[in-house]
C-alpha positions as CSV (number, residue, x, y, z in Angstrom):
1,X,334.4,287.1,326.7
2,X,331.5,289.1,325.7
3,X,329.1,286.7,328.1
4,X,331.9,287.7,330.7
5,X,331.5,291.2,330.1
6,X,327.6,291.2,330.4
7,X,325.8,292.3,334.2
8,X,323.8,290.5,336.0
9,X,320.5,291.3,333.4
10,X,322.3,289.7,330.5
11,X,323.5,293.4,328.9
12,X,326.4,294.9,327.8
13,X,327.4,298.5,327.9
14,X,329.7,300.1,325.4
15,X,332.8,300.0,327.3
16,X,332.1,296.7,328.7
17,X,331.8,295.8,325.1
18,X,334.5,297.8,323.5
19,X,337.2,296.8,325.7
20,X,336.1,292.8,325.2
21,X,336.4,293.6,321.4
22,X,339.9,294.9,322.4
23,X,340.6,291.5,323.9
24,X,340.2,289.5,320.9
25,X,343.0,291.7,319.5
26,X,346.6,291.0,320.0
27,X,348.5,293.0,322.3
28,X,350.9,294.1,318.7
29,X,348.3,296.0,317.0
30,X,349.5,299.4,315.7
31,X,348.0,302.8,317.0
32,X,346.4,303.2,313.3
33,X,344.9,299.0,313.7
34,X,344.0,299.9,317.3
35,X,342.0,302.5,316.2
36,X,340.4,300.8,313.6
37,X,339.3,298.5,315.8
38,X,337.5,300.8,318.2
39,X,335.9,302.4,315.1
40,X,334.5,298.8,313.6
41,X,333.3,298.1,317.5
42,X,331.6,301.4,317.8
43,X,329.8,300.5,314.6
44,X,329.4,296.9,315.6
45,X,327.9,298.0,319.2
46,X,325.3,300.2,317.4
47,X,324.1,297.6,314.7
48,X,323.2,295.5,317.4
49,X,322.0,297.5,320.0
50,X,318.5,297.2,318.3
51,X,316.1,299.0,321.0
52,X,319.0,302.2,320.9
53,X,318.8,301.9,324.8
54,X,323.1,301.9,325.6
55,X,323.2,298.2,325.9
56,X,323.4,295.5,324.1
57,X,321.4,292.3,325.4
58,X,322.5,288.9,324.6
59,X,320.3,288.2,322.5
60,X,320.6,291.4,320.5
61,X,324.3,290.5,320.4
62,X,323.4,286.9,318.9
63,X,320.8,288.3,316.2
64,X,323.0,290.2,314.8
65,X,326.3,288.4,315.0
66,X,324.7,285.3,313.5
67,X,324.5,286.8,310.4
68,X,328.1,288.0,310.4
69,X,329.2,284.4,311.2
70,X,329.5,281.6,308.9
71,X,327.1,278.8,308.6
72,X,324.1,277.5,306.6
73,X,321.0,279.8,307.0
74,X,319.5,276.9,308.7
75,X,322.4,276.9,311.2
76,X,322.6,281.0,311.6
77,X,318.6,281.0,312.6
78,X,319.0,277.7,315.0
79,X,321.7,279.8,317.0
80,X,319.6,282.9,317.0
81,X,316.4,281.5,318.0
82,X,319.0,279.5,321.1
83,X,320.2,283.1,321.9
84,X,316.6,284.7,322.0
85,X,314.8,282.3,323.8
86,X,314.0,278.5,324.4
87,X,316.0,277.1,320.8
88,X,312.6,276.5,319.9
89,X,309.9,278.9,319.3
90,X,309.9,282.8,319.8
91,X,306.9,285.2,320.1
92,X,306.1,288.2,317.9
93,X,308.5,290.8,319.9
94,X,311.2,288.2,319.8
95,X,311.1,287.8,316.3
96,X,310.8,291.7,315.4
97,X,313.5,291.8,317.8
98,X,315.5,289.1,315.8
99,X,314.8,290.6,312.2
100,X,315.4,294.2,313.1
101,X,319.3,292.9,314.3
102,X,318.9,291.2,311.0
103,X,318.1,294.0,309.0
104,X,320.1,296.2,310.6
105,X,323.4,294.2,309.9
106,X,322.3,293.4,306.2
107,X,321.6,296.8,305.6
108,X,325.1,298.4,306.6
109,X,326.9,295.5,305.2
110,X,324.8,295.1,301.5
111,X,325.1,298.9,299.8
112,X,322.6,300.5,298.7
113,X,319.9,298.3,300.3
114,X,318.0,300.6,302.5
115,X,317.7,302.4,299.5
116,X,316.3,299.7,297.8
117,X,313.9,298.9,300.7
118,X,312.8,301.9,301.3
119,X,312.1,301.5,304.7
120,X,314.1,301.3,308.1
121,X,315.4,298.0,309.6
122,X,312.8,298.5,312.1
123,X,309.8,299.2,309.9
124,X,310.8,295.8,307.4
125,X,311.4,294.1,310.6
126,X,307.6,295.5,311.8
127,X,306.1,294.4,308.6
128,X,308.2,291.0,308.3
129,X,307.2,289.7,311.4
130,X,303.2,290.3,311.0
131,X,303.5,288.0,307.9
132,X,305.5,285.5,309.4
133,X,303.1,285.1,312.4
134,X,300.2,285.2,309.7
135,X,301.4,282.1,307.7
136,X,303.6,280.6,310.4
137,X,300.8,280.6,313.3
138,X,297.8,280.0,311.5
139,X,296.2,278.4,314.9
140,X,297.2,282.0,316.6
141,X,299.3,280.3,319.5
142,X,301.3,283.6,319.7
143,X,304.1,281.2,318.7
144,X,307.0,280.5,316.1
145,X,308.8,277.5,315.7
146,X,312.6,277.3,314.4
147,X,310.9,275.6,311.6
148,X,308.5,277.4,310.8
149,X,310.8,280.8,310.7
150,X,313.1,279.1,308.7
151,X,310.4,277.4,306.3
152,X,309.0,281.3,306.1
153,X,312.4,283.0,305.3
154,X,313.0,280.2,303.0
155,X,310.7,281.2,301.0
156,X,311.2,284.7,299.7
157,X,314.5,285.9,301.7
158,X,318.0,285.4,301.3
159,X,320.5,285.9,303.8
């Protein structure tokens, strides 16, 4: 439904998105539910609408709803990396692009964490993705693989 409610570049406006939230519902949800609902899509929309331009591109939608999903970390990074490009490698903006959806989830659903950080999703996203490209492409291809992102987050994050 939300692939169905995307135009013809692959984004999703607010309403397009709010009213396939609204879908997924049953037709027998209360007033107070229904509004609910519109409040946790509002929220959801601006998580993953990770460039703040209105829209929400498919693969901003994927980042970020990979982590709400279950599966293995392995599994949740395999589906984003299919999302944000080829399934098999990204490039640097494609990753900051994929860890700033991350952040961004992990940091209004964990409390407290930004202040933990201490930085924005968007600046640990920055910093995260120079030092996965500075051990994962040591041949400077401009190139990550799956494995290697995976390999890398293994390492010292948990998600």
């Amino acid at each position: 439904m939300l692939a169905e409610a995307a135009d013809n570049r692959g984004e999703i406006s607010r309403a397009a998105f709010l009213s396939a939230c609204q879908s997924f519902a049953t037709s027998q949800l209360s007033r107070d539910d229904g509004g609910r609902l519109r409040v946790v899509a509002n929220r959801l929309f601006d998580l993953f609408d990770t460039d703040r331009n209105g829209t929400v591109s498919f693969p901003e939608l994927a980042a970020g709803l990979s982590i709400l999903c279950a599966g293995t970390r392995e599994e949740k990074t395999a589906a984003a990396f299919s999302a944000m490009g080829n399934g098999e490698s990204l490039n640097m903006a494609e990753v900051e692009q994929l860890l700033t959806a991350v952040f961004r989830v992990l940091f209004e659903t964990i409390p407290d964490s930004r202040a933990r950080v201490g930085v924005s999703p968007e600046e640990l996203a920055h910093a995260t993705a120079i030092e996965c490209f500075v051990e994962g492409d040591p041949r400077n291809t401009g190139f990550v693989s799956v494995e290697t992102f995976q390999r890398f987050f293994n390492q010292g994050f948990h998600l």
